[in-house]
Biopython code that builds the backbone (N, CA, C, O; Angstrom):
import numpy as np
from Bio.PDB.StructureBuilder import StructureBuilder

atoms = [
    (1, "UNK", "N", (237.511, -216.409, 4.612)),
    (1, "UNK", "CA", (237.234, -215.344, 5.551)),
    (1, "UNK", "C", (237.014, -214.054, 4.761)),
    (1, "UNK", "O", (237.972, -213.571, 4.158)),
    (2, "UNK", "N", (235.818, -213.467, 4.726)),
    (2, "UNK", "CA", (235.424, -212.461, 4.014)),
    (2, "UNK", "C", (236.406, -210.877, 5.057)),
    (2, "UNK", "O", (237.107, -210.996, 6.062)),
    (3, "UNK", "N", (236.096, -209.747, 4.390)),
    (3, "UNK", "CA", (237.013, -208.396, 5.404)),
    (3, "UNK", "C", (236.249, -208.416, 6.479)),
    (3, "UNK", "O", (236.881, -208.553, 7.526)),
    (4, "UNK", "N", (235.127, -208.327, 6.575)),
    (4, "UNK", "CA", (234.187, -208.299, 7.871)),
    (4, "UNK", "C", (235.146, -208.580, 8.953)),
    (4, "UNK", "O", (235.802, -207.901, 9.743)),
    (5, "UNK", "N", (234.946, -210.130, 8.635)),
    (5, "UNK", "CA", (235.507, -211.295, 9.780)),
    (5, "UNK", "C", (237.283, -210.980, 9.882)),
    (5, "UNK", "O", (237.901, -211.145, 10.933)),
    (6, "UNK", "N", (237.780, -210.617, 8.893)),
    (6, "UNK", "CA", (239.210, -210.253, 9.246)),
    (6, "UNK", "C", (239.284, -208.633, 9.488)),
    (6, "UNK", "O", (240.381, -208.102, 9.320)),
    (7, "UNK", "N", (238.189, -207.839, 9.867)),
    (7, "UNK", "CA", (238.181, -206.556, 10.696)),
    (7, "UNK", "C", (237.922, -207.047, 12.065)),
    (7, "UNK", "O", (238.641, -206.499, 12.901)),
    (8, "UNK", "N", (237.216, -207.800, 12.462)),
    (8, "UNK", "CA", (236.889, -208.358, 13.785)),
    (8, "UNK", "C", (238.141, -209.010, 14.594)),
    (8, "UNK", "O", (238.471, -208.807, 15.762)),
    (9, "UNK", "N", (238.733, -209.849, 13.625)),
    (9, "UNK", "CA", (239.726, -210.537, 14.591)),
    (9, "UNK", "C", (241.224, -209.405, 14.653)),
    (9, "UNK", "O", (242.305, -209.678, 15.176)),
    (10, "UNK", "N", (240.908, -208.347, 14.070)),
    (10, "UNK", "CA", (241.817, -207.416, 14.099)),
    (10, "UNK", "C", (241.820, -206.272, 15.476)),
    (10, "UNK", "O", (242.805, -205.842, 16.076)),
    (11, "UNK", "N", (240.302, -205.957, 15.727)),
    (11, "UNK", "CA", (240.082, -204.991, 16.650)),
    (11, "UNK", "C", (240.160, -206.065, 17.455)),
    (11, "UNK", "O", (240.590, -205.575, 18.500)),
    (12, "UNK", "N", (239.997, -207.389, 17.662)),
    (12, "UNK", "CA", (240.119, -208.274, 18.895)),
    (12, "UNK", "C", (241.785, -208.498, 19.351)),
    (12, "UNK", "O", (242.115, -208.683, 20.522)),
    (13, "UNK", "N", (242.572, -208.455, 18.424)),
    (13, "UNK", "CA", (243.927, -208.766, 18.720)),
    (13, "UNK", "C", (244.503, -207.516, 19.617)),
    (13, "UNK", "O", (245.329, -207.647, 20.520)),
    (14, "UNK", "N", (243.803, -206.057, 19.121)),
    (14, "UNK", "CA", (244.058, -204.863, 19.944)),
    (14, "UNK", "C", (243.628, -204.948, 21.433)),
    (14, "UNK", "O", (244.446, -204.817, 22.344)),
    (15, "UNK", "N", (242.420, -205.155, 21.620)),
    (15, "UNK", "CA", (241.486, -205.154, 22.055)),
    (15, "UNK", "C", (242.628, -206.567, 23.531)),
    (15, "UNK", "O", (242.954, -206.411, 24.708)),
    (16, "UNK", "N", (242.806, -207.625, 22.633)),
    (16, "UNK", "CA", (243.712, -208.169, 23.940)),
    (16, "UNK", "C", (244.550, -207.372, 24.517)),
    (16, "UNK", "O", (244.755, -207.057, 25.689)),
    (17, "UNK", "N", (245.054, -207.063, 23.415)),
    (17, "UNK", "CA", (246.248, -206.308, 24.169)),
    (17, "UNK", "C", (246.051, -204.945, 25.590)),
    (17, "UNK", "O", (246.677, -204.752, 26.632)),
    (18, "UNK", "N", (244.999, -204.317, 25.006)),
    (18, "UNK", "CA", (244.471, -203.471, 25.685)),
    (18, "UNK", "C", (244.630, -203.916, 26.880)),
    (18, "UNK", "O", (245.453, -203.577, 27.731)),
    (19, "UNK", "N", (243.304, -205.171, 26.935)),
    (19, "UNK", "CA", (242.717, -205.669, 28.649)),
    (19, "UNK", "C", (244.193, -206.358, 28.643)),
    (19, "UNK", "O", (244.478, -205.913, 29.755)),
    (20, "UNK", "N", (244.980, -206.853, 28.396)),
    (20, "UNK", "CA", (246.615, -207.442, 29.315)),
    (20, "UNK", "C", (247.067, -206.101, 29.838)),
    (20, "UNK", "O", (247.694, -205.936, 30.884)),
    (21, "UNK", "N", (246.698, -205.204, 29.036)),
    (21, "UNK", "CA", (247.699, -203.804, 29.618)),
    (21, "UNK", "C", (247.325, -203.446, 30.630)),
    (21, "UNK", "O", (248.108, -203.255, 31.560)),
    (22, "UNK", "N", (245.411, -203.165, 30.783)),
    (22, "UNK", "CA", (244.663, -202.767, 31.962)),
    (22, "UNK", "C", (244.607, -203.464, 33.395)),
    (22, "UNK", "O", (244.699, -203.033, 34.544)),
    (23, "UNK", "N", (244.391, -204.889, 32.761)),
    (23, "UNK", "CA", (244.417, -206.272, 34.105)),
    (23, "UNK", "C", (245.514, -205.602, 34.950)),
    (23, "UNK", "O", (245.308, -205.127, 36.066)),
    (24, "UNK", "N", (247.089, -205.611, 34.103)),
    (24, "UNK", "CA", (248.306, -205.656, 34.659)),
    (24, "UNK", "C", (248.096, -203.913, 35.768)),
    (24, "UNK", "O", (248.643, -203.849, 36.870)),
    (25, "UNK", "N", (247.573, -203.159, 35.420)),
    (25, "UNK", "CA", (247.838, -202.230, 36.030)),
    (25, "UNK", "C", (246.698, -201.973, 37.332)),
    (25, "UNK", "O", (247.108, -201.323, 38.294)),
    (26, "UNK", "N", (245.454, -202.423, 37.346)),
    (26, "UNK", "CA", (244.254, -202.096, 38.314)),
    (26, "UNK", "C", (244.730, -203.354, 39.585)),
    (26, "UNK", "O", (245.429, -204.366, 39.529)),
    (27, "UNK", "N", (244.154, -202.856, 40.401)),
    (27, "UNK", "CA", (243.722, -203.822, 41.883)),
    (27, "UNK", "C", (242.190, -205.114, 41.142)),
    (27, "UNK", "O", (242.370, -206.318, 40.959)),
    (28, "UNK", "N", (241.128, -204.519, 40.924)),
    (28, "UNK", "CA", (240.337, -205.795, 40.925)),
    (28, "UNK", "C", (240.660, -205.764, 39.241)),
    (28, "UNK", "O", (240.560, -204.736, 38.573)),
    (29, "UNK", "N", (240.964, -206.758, 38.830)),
    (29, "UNK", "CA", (241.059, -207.544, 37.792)),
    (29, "UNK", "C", (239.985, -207.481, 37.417)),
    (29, "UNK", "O", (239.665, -206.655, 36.563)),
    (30, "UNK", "N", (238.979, -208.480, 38.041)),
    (30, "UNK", "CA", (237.651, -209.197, 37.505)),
    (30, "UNK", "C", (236.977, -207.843, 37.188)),
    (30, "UNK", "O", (236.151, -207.789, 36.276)),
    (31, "UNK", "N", (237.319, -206.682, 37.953)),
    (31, "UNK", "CA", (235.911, -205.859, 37.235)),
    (31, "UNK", "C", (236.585, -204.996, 35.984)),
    (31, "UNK", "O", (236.307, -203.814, 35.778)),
    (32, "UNK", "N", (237.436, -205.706, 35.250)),
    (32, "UNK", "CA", (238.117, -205.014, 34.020)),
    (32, "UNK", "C", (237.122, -205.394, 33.023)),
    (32, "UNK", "O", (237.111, -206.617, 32.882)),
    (33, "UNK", "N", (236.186, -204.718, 32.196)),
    (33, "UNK", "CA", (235.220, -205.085, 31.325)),
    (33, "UNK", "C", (235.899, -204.059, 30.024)),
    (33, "UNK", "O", (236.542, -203.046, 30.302)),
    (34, "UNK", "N", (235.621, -204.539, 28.473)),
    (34, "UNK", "CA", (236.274, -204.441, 27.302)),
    (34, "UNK", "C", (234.713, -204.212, 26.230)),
    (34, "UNK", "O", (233.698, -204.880, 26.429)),
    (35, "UNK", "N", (234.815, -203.260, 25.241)),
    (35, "UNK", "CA", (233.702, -203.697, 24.605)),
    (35, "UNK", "C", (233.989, -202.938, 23.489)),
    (35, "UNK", "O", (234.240, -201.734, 23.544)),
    (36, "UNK", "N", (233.961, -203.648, 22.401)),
    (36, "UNK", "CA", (234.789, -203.078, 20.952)),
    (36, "UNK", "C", (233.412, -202.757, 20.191)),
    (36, "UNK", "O", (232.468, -203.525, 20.005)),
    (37, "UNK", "N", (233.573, -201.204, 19.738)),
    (37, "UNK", "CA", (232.830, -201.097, 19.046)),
    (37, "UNK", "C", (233.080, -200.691, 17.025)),
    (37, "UNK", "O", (233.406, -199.535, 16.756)),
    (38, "UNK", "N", (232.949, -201.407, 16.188)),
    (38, "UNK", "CA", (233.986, -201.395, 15.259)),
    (38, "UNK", "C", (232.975, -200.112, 14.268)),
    (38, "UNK", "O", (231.757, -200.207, 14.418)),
    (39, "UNK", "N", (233.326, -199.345, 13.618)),
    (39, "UNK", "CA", (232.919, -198.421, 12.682)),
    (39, "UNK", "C", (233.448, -198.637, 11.353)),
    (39, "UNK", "O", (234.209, -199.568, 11.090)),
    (40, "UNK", "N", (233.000, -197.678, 10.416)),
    (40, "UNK", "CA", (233.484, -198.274, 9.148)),
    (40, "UNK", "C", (235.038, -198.088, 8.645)),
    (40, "UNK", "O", (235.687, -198.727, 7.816)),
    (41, "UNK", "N", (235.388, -196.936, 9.489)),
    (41, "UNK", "CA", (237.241, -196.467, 8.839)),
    (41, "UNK", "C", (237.940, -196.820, 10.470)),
    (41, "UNK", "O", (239.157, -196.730, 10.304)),
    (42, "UNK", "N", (237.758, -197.050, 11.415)),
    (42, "UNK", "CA", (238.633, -197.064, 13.045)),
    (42, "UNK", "C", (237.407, -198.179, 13.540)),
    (42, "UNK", "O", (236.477, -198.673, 12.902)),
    (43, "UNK", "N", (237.913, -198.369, 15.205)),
    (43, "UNK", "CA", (237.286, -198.980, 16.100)),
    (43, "UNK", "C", (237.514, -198.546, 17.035)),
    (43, "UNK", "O", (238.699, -198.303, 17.259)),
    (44, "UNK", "N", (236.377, -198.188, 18.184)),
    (44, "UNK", "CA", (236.094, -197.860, 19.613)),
    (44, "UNK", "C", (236.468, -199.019, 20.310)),
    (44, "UNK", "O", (236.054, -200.111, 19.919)),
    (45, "UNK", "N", (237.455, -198.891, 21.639)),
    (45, "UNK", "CA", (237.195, -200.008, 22.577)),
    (45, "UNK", "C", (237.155, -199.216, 23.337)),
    (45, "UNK", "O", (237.741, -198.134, 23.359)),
    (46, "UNK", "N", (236.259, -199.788, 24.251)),
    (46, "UNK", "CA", (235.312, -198.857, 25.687)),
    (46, "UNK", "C", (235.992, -199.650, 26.844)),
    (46, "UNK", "O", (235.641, -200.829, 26.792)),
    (47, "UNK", "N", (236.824, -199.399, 27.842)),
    (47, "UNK", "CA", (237.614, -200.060, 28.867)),
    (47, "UNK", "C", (236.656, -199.403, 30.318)),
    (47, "UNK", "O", (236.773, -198.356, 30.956)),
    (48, "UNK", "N", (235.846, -200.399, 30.421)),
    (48, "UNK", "CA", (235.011, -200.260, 32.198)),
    (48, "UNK", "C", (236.050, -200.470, 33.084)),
    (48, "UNK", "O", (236.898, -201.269, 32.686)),
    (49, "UNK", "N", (236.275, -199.834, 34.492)),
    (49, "UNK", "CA", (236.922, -200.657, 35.506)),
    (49, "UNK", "C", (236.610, -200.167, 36.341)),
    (49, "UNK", "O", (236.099, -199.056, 36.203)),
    (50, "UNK", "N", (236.787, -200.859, 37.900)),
    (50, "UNK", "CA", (236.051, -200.162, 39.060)),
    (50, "UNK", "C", (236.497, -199.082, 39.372)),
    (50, "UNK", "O", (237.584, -198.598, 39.056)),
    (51, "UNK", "N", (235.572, -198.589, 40.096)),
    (51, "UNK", "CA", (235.334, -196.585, 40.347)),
    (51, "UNK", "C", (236.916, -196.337, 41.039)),
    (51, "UNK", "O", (237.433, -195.232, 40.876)),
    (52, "UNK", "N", (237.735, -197.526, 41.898)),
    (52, "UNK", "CA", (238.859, -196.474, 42.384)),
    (52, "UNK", "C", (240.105, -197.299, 41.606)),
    (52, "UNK", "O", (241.213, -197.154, 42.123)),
    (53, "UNK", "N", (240.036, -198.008, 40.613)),
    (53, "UNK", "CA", (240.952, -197.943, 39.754)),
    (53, "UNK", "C", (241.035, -197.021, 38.359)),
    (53, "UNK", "O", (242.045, -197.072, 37.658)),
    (54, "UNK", "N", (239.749, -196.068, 37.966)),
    (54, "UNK", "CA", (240.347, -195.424, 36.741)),
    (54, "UNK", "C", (241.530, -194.260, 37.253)),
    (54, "UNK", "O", (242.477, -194.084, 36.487)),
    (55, "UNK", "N", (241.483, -193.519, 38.455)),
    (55, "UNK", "CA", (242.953, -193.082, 38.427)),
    (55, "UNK", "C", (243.813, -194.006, 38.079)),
    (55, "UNK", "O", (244.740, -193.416, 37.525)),
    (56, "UNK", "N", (243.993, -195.018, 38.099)),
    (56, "UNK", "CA", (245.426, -195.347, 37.842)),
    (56, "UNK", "C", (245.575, -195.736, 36.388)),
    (56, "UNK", "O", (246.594, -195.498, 35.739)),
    (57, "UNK", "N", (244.242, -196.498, 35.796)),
    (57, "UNK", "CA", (244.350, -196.482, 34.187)),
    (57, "UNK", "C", (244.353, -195.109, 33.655)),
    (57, "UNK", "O", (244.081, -195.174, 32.456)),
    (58, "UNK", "N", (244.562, -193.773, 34.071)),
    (58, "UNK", "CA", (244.301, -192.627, 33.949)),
    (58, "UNK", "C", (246.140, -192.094, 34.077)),
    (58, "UNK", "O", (246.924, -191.582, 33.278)),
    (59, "UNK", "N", (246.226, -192.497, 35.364)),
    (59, "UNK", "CA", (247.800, -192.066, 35.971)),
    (59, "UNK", "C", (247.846, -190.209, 35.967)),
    (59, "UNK", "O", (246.928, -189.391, 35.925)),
    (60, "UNK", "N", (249.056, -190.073, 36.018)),
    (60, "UNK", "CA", (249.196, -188.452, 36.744)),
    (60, "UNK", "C", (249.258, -187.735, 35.168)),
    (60, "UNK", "O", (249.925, -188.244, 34.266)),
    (61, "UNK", "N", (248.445, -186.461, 34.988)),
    (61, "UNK", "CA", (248.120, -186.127, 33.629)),
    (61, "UNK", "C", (248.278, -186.811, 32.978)),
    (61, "UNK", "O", (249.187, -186.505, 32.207)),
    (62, "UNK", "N", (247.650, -188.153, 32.720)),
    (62, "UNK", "CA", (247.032, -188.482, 31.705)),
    (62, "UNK", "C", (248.211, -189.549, 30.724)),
    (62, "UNK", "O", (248.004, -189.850, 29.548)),
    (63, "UNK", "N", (249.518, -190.025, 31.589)),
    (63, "UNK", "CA", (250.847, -190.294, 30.762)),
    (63, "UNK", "C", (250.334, -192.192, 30.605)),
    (63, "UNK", "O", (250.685, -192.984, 29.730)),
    (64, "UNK", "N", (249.533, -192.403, 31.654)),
    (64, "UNK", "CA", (249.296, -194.243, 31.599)),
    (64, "UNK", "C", (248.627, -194.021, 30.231)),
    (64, "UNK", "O", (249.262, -193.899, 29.184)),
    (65, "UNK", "N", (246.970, -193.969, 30.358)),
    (65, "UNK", "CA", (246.403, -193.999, 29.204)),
    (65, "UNK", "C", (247.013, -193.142, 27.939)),
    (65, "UNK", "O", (246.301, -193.092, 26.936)),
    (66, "UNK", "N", (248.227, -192.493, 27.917)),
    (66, "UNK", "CA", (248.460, -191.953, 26.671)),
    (66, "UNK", "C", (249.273, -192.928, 26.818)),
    (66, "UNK", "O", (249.010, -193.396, 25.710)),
    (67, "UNK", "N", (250.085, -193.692, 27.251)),
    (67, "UNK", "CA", (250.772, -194.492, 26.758)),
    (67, "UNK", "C", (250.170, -196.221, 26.222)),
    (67, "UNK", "O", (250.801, -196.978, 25.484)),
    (68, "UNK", "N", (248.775, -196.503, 26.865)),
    (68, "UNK", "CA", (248.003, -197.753, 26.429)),
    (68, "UNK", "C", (247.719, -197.095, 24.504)),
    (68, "UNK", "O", (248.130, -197.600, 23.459)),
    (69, "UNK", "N", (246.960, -195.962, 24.701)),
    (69, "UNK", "CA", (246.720, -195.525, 23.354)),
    (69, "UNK", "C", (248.042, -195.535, 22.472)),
    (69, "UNK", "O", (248.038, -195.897, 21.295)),
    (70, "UNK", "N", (248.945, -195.191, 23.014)),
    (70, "UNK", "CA", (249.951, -195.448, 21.941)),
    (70, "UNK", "C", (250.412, -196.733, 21.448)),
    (70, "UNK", "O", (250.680, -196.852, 20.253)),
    (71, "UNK", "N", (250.557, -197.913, 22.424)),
    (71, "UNK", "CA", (250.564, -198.776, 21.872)),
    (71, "UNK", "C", (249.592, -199.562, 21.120)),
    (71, "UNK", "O", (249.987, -200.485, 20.407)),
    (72, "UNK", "N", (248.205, -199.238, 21.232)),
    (72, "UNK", "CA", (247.192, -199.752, 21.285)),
    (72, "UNK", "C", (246.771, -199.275, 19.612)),
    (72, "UNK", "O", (246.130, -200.038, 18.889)),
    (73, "UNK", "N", (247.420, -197.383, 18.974)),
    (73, "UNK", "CA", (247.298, -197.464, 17.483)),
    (73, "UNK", "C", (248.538, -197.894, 16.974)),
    (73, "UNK", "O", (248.418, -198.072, 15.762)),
    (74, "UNK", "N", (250.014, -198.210, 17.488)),
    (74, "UNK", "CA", (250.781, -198.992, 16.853)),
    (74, "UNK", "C", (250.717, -200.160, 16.495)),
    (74, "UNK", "O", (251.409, -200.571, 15.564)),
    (75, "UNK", "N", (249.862, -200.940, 17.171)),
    (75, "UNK", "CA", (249.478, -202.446, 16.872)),
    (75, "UNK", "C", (248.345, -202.262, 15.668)),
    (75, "UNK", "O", (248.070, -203.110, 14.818)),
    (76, "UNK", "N", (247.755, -200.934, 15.810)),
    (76, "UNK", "CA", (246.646, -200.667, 14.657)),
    (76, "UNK", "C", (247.056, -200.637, 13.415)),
    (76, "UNK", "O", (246.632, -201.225, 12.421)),
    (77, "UNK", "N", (248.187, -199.669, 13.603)),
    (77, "UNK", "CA", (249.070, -199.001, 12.355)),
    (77, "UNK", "C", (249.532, -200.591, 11.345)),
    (77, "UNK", "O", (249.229, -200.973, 10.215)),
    (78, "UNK", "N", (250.271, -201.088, 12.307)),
    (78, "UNK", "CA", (250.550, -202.701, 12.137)),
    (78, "UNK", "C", (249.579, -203.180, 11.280)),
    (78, "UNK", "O", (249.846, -203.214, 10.079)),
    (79, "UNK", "N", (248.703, -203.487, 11.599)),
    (79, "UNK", "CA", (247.554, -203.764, 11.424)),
    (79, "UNK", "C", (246.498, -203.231, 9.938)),
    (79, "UNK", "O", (245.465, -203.753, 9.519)),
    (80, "UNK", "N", (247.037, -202.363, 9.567)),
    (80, "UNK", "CA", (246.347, -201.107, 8.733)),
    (80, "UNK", "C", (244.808, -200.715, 9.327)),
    (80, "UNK", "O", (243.693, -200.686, 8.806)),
    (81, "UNK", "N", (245.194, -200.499, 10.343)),
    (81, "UNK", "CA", (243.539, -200.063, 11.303)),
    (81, "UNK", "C", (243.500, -198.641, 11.941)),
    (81, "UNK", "O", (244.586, -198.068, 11.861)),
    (82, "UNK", "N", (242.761, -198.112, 12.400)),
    (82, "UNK", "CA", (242.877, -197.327, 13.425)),
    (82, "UNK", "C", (241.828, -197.247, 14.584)),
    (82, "UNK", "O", (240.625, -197.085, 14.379)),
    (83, "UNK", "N", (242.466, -197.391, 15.966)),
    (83, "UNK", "CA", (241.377, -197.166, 17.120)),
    (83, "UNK", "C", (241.483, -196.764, 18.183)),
    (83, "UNK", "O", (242.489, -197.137, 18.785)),
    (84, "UNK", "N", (240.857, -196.158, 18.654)),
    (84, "UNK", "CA", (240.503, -195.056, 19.892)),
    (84, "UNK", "C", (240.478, -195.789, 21.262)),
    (84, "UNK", "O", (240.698, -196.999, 21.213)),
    (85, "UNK", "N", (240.329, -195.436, 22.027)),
    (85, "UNK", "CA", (239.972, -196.202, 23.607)),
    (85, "UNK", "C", (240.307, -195.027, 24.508)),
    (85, "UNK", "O", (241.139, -194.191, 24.859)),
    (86, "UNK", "N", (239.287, -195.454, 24.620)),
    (86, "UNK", "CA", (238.056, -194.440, 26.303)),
    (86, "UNK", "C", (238.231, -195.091, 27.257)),
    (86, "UNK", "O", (238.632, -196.246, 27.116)),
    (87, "UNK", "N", (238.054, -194.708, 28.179)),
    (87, "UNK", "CA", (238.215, -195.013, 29.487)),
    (87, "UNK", "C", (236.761, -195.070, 30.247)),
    (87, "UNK", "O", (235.912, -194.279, 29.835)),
    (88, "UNK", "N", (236.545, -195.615, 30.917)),
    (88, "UNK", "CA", (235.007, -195.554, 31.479)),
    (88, "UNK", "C", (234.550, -196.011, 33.049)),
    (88, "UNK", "O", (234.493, -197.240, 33.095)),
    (89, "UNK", "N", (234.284, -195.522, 34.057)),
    (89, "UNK", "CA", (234.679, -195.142, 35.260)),
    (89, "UNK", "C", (233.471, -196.471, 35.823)),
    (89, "UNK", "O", (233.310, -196.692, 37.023)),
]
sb = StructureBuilder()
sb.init_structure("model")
sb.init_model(0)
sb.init_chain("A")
sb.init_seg("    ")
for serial, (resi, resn, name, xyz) in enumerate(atoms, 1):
    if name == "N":
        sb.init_residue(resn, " ", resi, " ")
    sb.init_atom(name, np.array(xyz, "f"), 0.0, 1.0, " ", f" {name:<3s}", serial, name[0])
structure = sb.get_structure()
């Protein structure tokens, strides 16, 4: 396995974790969409979900998604990675 392929299965292990975190918290599940975008020093994951669940992946100022992001660069840190995640309506 060259680094490539062990950067990939790295932002993917986050990247689960993410969508278990998101599934668990929205009403429609199915429209929870994930899309990792990897760069050369971090990785983007872009979290879609339907229009009246991003309040709640959002929560009251902002404490849900600061708390997905926190776990989400501790598993990075873990990891020796770093990555971001957006939210996307």
């Amino acid at each position: 396995m060259d680094a490539t392929e062990a950067e990939e299965l790295v932002s993917d292990r986050i990247a689960d974790l993410v969508e278990y975190l998101v599934c668990s918290i929205v009403d429609d599940a199915d429209g929870v969409s994930l899309e990792v975008i990897d760069g050369a020093d971090s990785s983007t994951i872009e979290v879609t979900v339907a229009g009246g669940d991003v309040a709640k992946v959002i929560g009251r100022h902002g404490r849900t998604i600061k708390a997905i992001r926190t776990l989400a660069r501790a598993l990075a840190a873990r990891l020796d990675t770093s990555v971001e995640v957006e939210v996307l309506g």
